[in-house]
C-alpha positions as CSV (number, residue, x, y, z in Angstrom):
1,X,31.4,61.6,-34.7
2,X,32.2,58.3,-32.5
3,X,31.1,59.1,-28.9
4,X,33.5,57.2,-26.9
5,X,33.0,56.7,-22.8
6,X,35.1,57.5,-20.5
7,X,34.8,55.8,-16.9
8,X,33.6,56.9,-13.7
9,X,35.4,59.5,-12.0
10,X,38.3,59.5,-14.0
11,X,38.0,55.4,-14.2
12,X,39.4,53.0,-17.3
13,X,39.7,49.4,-17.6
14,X,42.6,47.7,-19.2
15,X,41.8,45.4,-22.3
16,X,42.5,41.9,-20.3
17,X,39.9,42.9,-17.2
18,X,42.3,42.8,-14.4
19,X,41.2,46.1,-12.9
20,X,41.0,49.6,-12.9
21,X,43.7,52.3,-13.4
22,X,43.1,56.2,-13.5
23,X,42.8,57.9,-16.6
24,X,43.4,61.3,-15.2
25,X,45.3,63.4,-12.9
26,X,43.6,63.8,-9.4
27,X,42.9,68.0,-10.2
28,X,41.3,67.0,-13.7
29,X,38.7,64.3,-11.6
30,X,37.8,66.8,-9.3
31,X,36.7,69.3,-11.6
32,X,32.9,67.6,-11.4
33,X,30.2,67.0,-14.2
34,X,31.3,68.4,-17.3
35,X,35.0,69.5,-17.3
36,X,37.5,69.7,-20.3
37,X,41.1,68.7,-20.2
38,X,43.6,69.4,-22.4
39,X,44.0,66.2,-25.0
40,X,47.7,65.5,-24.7
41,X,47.0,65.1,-20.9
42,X,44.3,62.8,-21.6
43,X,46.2,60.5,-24.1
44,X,49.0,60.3,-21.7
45,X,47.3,59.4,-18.7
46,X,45.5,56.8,-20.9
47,X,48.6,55.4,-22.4
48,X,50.2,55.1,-19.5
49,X,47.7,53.0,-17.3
50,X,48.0,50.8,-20.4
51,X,44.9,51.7,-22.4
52,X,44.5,49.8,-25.3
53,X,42.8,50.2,-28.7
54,X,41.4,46.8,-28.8
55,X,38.6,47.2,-26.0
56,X,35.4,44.5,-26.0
57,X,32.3,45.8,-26.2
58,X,29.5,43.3,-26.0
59,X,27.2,42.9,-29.0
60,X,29.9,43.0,-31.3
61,X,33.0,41.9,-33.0
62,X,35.4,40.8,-30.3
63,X,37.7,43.8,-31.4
64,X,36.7,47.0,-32.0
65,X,38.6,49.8,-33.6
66,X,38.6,52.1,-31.0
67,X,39.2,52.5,-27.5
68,X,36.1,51.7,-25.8
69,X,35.4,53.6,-22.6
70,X,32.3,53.7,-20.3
71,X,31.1,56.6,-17.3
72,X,28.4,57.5,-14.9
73,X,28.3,61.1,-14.7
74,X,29.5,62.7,-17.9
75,X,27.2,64.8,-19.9
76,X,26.2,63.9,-23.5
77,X,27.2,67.6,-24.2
78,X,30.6,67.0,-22.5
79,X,33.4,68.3,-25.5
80,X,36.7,69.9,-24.6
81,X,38.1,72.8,-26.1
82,X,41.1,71.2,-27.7
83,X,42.0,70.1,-31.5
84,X,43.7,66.5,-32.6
85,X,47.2,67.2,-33.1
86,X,48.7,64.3,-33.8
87,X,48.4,61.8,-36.7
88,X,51.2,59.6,-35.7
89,X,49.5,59.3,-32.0
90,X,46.7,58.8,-33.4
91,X,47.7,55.2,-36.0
92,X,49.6,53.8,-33.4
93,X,46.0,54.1,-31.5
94,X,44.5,52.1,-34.9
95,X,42.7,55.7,-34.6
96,X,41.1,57.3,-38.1
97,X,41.8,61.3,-37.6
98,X,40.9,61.4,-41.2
99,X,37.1,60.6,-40.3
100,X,37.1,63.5,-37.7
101,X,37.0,67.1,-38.4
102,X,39.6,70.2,-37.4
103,X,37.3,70.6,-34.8
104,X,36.3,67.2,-33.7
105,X,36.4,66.9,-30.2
106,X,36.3,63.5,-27.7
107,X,32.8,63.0,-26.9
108,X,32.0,61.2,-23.4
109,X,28.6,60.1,-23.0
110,X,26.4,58.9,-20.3
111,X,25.8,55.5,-20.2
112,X,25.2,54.1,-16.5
113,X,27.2,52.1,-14.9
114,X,26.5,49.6,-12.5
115,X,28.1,48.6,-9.0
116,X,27.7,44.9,-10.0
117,X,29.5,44.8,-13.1
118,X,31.5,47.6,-15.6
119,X,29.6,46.9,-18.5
120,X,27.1,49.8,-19.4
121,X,23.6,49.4,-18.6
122,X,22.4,50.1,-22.1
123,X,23.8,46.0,-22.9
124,X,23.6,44.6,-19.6
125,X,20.3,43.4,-18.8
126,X,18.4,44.8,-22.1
127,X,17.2,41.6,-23.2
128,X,16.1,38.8,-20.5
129,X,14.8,36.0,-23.5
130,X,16.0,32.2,-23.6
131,X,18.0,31.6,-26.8
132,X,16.5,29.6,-29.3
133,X,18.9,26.0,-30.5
134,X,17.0,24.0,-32.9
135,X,17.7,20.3,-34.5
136,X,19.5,20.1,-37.6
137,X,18.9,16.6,-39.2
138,X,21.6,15.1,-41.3
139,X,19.7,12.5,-43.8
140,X,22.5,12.5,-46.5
141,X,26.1,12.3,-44.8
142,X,27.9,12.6,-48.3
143,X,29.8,16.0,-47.1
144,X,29.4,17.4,-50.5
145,X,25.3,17.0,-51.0
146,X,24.8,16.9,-47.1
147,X,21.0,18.2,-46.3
148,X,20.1,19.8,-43.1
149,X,16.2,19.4,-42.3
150,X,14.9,21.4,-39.8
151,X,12.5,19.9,-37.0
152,X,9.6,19.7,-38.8
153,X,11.1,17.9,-41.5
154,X,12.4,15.1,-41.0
155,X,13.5,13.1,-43.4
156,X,12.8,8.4,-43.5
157,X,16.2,8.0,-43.7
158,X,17.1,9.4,-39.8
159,X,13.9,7.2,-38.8
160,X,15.0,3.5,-37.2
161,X,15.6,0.1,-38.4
162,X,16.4,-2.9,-37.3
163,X,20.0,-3.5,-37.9
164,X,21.2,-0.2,-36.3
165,X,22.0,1.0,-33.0
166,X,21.4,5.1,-32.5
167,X,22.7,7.1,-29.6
168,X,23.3,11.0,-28.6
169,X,26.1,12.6,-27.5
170,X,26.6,15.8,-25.3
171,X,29.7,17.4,-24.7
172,X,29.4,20.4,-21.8
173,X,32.0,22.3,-20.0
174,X,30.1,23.4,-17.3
175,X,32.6,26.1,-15.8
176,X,34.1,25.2,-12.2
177,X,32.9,27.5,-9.7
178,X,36.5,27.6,-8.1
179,X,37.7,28.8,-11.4
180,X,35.0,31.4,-12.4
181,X,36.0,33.0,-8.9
182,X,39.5,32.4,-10.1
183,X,38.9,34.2,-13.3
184,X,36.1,36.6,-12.2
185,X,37.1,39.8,-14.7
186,X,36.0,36.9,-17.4
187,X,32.1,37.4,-15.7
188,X,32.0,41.2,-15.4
189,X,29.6,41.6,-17.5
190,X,26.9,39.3,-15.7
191,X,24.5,39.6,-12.6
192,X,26.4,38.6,-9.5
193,X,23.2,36.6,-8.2
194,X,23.6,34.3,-11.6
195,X,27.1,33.2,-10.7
196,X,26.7,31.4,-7.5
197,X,26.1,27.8,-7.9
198,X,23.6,27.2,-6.2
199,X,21.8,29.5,-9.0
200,X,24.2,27.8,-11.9
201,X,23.9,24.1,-11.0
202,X,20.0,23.7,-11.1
203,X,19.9,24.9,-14.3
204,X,22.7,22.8,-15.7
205,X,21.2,20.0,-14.8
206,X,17.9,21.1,-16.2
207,X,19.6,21.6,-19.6
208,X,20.7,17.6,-19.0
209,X,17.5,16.4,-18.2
210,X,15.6,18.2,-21.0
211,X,18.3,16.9,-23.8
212,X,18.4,13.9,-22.0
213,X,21.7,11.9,-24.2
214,X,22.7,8.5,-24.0
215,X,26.1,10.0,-23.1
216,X,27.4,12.7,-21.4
217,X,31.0,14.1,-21.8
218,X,31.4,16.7,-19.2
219,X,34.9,19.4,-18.4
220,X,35.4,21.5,-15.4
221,X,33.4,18.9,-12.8
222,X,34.5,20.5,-9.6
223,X,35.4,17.3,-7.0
224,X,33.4,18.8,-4.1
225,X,30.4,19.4,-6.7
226,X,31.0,15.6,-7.9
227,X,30.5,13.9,-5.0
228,X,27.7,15.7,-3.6
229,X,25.3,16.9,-6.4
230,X,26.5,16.2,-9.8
231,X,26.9,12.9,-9.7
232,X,24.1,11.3,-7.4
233,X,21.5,13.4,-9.4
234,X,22.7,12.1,-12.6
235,X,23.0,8.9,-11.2
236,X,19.2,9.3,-10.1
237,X,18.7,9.9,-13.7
238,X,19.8,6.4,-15.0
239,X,23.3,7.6,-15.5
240,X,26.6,5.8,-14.6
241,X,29.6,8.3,-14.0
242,X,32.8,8.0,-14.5
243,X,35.3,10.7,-13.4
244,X,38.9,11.6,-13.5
245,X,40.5,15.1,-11.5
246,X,43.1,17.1,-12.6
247,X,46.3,16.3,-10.9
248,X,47.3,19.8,-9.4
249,X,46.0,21.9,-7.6
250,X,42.8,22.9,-9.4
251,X,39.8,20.7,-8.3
252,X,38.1,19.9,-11.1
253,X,38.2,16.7,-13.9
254,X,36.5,15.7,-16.6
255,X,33.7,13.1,-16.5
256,X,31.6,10.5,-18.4
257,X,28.3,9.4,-17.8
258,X,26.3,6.9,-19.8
259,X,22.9,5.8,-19.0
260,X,22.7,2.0,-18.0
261,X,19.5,1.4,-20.4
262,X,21.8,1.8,-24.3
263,X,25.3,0.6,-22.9
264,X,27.5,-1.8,-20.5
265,X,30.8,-0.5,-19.1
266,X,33.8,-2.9,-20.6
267,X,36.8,-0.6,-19.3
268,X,37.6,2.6,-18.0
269,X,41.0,4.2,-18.6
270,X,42.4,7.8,-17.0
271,X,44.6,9.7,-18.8
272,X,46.8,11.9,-16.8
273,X,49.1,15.0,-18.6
274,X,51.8,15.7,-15.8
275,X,54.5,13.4,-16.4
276,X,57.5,14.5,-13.6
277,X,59.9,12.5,-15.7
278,X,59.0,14.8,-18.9
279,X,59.9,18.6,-18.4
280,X,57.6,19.7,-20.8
281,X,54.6,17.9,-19.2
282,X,54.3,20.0,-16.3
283,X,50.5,20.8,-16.4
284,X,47.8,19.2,-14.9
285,X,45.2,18.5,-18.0
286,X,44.2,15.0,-17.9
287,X,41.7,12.8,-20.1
288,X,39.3,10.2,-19.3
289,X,38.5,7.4,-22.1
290,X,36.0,4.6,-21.9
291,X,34.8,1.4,-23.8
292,X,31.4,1.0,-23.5
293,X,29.2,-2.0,-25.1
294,X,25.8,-1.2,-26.5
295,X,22.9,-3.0,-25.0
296,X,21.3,-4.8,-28.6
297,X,20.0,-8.5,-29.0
298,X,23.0,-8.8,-31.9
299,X,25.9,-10.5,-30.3
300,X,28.4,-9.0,-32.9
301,X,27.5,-5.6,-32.3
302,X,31.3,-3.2,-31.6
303,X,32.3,-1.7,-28.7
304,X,32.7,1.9,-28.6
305,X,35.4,4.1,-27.5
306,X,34.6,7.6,-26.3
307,X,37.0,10.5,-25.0
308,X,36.8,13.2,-22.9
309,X,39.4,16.0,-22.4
310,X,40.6,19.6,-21.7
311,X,43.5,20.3,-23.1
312,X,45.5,23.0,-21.7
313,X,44.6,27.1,-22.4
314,X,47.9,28.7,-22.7
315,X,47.7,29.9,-26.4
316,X,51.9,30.3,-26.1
317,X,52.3,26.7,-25.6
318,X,51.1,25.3,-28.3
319,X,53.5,22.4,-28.0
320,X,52.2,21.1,-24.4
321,X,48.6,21.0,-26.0
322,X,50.2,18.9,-29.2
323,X,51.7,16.6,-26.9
324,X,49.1,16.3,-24.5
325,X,46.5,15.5,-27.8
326,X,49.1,13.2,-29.2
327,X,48.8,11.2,-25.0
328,X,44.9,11.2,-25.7
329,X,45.4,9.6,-29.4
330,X,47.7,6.8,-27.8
331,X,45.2,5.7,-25.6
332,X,42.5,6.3,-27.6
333,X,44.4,3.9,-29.8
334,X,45.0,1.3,-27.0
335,X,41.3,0.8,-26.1
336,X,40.0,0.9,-29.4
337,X,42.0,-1.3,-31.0
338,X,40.5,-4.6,-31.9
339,X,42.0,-8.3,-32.6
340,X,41.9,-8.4,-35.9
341,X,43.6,-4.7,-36.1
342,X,41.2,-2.5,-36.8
343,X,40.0,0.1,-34.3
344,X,35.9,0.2,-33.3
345,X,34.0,3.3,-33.5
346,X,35.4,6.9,-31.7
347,X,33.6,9.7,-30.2
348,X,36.0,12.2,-29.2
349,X,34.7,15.2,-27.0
350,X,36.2,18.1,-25.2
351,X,37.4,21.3,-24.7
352,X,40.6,21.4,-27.3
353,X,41.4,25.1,-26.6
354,X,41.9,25.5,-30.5
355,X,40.1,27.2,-32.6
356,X,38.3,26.3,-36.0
357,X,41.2,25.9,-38.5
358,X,44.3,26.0,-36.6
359,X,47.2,23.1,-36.9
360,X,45.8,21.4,-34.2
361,X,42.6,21.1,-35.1
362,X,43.6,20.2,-39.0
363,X,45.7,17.3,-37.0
364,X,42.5,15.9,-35.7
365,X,40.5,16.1,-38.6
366,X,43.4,15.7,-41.8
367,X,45.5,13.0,-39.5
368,X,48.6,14.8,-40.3
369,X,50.4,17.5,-39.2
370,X,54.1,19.1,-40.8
371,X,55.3,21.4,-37.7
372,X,58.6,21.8,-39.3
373,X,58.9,26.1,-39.1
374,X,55.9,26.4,-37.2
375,X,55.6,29.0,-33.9
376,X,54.2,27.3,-30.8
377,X,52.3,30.4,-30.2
378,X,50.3,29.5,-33.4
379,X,49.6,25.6,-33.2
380,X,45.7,26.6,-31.4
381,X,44.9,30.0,-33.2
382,X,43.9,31.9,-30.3
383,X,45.3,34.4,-30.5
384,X,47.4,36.4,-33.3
385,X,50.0,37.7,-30.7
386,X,53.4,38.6,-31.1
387,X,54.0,36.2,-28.0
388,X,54.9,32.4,-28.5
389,X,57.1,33.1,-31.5
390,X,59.3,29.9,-30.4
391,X,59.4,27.4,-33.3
392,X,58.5,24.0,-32.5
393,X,61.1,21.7,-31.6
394,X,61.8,18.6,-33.8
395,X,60.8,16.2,-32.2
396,X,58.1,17.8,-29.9
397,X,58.4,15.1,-26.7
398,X,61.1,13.1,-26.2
399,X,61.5,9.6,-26.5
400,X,61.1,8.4,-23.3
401,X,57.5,9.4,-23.1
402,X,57.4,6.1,-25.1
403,X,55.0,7.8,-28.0
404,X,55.6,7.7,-31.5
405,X,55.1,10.4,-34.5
406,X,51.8,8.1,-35.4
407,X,50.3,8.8,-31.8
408,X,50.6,5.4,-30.4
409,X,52.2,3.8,-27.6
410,X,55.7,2.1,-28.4
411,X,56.0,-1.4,-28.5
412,X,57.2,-2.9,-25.2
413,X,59.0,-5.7,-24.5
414,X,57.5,-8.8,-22.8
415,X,58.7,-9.7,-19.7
416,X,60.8,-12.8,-19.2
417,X,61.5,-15.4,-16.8
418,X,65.0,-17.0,-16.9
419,X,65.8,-20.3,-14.4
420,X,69.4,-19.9,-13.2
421,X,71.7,-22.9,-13.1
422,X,73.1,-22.3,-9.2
423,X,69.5,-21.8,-8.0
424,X,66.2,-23.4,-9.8
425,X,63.9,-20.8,-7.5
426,X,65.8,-17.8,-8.5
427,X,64.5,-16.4,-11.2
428,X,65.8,-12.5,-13.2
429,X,63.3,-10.7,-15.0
430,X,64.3,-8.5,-18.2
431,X,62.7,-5.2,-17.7
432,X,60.1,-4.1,-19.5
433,X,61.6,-1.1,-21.9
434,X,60.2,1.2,-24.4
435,X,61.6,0.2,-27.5
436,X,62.2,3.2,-29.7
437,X,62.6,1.8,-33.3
438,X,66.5,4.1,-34.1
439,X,64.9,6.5,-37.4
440,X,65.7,9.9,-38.3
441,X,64.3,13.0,-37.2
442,X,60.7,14.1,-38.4
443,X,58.5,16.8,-38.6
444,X,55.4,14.9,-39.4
445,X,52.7,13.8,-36.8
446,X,50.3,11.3,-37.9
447,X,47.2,9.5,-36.7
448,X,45.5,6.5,-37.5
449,X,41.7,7.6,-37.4
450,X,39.3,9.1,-39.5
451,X,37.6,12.1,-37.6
452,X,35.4,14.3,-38.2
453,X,34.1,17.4,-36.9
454,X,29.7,17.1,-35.7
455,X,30.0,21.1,-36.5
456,X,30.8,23.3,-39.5
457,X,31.7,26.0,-37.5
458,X,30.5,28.4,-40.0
459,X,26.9,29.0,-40.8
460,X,26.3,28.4,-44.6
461,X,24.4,31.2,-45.5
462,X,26.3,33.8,-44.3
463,X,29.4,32.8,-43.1
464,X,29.6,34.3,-39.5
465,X,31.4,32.0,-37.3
466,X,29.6,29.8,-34.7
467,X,30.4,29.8,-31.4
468,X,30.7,27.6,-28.2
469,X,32.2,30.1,-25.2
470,X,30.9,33.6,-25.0
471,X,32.3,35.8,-22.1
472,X,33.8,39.0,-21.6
473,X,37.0,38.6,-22.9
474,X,36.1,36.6,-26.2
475,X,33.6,34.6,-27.9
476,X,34.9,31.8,-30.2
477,X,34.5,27.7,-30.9
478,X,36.7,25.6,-28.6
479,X,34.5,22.9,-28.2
480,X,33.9,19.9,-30.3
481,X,32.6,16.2,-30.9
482,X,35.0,14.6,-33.2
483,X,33.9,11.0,-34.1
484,X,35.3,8.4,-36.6
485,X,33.3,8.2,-40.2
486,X,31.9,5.5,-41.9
487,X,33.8,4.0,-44.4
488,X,32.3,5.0,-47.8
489,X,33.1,8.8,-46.3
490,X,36.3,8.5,-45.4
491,X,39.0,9.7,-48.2
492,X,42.1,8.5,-48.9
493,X,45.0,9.9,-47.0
494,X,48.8,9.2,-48.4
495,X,50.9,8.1,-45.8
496,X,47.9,7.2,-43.4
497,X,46.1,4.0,-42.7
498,X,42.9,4.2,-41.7
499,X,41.8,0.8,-40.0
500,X,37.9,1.2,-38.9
501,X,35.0,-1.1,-38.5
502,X,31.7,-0.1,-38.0
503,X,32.0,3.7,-38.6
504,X,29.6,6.3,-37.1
505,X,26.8,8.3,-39.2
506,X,26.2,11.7,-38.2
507,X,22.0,12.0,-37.7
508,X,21.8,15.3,-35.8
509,X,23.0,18.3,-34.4
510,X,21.9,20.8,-32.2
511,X,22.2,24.2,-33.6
512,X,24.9,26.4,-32.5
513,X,24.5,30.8,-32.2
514,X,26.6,33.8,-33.1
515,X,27.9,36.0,-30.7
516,X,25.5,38.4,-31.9
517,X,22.6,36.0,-30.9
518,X,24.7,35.3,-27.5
519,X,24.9,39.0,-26.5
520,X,21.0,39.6,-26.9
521,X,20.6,37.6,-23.9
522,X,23.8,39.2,-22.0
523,X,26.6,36.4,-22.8
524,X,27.2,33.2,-20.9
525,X,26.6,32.7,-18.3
526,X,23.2,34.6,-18.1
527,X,19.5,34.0,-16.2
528,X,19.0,30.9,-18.1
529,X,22.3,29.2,-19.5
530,X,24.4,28.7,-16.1
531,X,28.1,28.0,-18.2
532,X,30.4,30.3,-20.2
533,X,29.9,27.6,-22.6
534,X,27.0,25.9,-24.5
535,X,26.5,22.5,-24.5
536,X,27.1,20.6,-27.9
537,X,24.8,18.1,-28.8
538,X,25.0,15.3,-31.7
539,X,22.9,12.0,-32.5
540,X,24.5,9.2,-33.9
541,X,23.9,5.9,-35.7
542,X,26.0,2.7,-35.7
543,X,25.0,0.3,-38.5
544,X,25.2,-3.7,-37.3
């Protein structure tokens, strides 16, 4: 049969990690080593300190079907004299009593646990490797006959030439230390020693130095962490660093760096979420986008236009994290655009709290979006919740955030100066007003770029997911680098213009793991990767 654990003395954590609750009546605990207990007493004092049936157990599927339990001192021989009565009990549990006998009893073994986390010992600490991220080289972009090479062969096409311009691309969310204190039941299952920064930020910016991109987009930078370490040793690395905080109360921002030797800085431009005037914009997320100029001989080479955010996490507010993406596409749209209309080349890299699939990522990727019907609880794919059933208001933001359904900033009136007749040095200026073009009422969000995703998300041969965050709670992909295609890739979409010059080609990726892979080394973060978060990596090539 299943041997399930039960806790130290009586012991049980809930499924979210935000403490401990007894399992048993104090007589029951006292009893010593091996005892029994009755099972209806058992399931009670489980269900009512909130149990659940959906436990983690790391080095597996994020859900398992079964209460998972863990203890010190119980005997592997431990089995109480008592039968499983009930069936109903039992499916509301997501329990199998078919798969036990008559006699079947609840078997608590002895796994030890240790004072610095409440994850047995048998997966803590088993497996003290460095995982293994290889190179995948992209020589054919065609989507459909794509070809991944690994490093030892690499293919002429990914090798340089003259009219070209190739840089790389890292996108890192390098956990805040203010908020993995914040959030420590998300780190339960790691060595104390590993989560202190001065453990965590040499080896972060070991894993910079030995990747060693052209550009850096990087989430959680702590303020305090900024000024005194991250950014004079990046600077000392050739890098130039932009950064942009968080508005609240949470000290931490995104940042870009970009090494002086491949670009020129042409303009910088903060995006801030929290608009005091908008009720719905009440968080603090906030965006950073910059136009850089590649250093080349060629005099017509484009700018380019790269982004960096973290959206907000709240899986029930699905429509803060629309609007706040729709914000980001504005400007992304403002700087990019060029004279004669088109838009140079994106890179778009964050933290998007979204999963693979969900509406918000097919908005990114498809440049369209129907929300007409659709829960807000449901726009990232988090989680499959009864929570955040609230449909989505038409329209999501209202109009005096002065942003239309296509993502871009409303047209604004010029300012102008009138000479009065009584006084030829008075002078009235009109105010400058959104002007929101009267139409009716729609459901459809649309953007103006082609983006794609530098991930599949999925490996090919066997369909597992990939993954970018691995902790104790859950182990999925909400990281990406989205950037805009070249032009012979990009499809036609009805109802959307695309307007690029220049397009990107995807040459490289660093390799993503499975969970599975992640766990063999104890999660993130562990002795050697310093984030709950791996750093995604992608090489690109701009043709002149």
């Amino acid at each position: 049969m299943e041997a399930w654990r039960c806790v130290r003395r009586g012991y049980g954590r809930c499924v979210v990690g935000r403490g401990r609750y007894p399992m048993l009546p104090h007589h029951q605990k006292s009893l010593g080593r091996d005892w029994t207990t009755p099972w209806e007493n058992l399931q009670r004092c489980c269900w009512n300190r909130h149990i659940s049936s959906c436990m983690r157990w790391p080095g597996h599927y994020s859900r398992a079907p079964y209460p998972y339990f863990s203890s010190r001192h119980f005997s592997l021989n431990w089995r109480p004299p008592c039968l499983i009565e009930s069936r109903t009990q039992f499916q509301y549990w997501n329990w199998r009593p078919e798969n036990l006998s008559q006699t079947s009893l609840i078997h608590l073994s002895s796994y030890i646990m240790n004072s610095e986390g409440d994850e047995p010992s048998s997966k803590r600490r088993k497996h003290q490797g460095t995982i293994k991220r290889h190179w995948e080289y992209i020589c054919n972009h065609n989507k459909e006959k794509m070809k991944i090479l690994g490093d030892k062969n690499v293919d002429s096409k990914c090798e340089d030439s003259e009219n070209k311009f190739d840089f790389s691309v890292m996108s890192y969310n390098i956990l805040s230390q203010d908020l993995l204190e914040d959030n420590s039941h998300l780190y339960r299952h790691c060595r104390r020693p590993v989560l202190h920064w001065s453990f965590r930020f040499p080896n972060i910016l070991k894993e910079i130095k030995h990747f060693d991109a052209d550009v850096l987009c990087l989430q959680e930078v702590q303020e305090d962490h900024y000024g005194t370490e991250i950014r004079p040793s990046l600077e000392s690395l050739g890098y130039h660093c932009e950064y942009k905080m968080r508005t609240g109360r949470k000290p931490d921002g995104c940042a870009i760096c970009f090494k002086h030797s491949k670009f020129s800085l042409l303009s910088v431009n903060p995006v801030e979420f929290f608009r005091p005037d908008v009720p719905l914009l009440d968080r603090d997320n906030v965006g950073l986008v910059l136009l850089l100029q590649p250093r080349i001989p060629s005099t017509a080479s484009p700018a380019l236009c790269v982004a960096n955010t973290h959206l907000l996490y709240n899986p029930r507010r699905g429509d803060i994290k629309l609007t706040q993406l729709a914000m980001l596409l504005a400007e992304i749209s403002s700087v990019a655009h060029q004279k004669d209309g088109s838009f140079c080349p994106i890179v778009m890299c964050g933290d998007f709290n979204s999963v693979p699939g969900s509406p918000l990522y097919s908005f990114i990727k498809e440049g369209k979006l129907n929300y007409e019907g659709l829960a807000i609880g449901k726009v990232s794919g988090q989680e499959q919740s009864s929570r955040g059933q609230r449909i989505l208001s038409i329209p999501i933001w209202p109009p005096n955030l002065g942003i239309s359904q296509n993502c871009v900033y409303e047209v604004q009136q010029v300012p102008k100066v009138e000479k009065t007749d009584g006084d030829p040095t008075q002078t009235q200026l009109d105010k400058t007003e959104v002007l929101v073009t009267p139409e009716k009422l729609s459901s459809h969000l649309q953007h103006h770029f082609s983006l794609s995703s530098v991930y599949s998300h999925y490996f090919p041969d066997t369909g597992i997911p990939e993954v970018t965050t691995c902790h104790s709670r859950s182990a999925i992909t909400v990281d990406y680098i989205f950037y805009s295609a070249e032009k012979e890739d990009v499809a036609e979409k009805p109802g959307a213009e695309v307007a690029l010059v220049g397009g990107l080609k995807l040459l490289a990726r660093l390799s993503l793991l499975t969970e599975q892979d992640l766990w063999t080394v104890n999660g993130l973060p562990n002795e050697n990767n310093s984030s709950d978060h791996l750093p995604l990596l992608a090489k690109f090539r701009l043709e002149l």
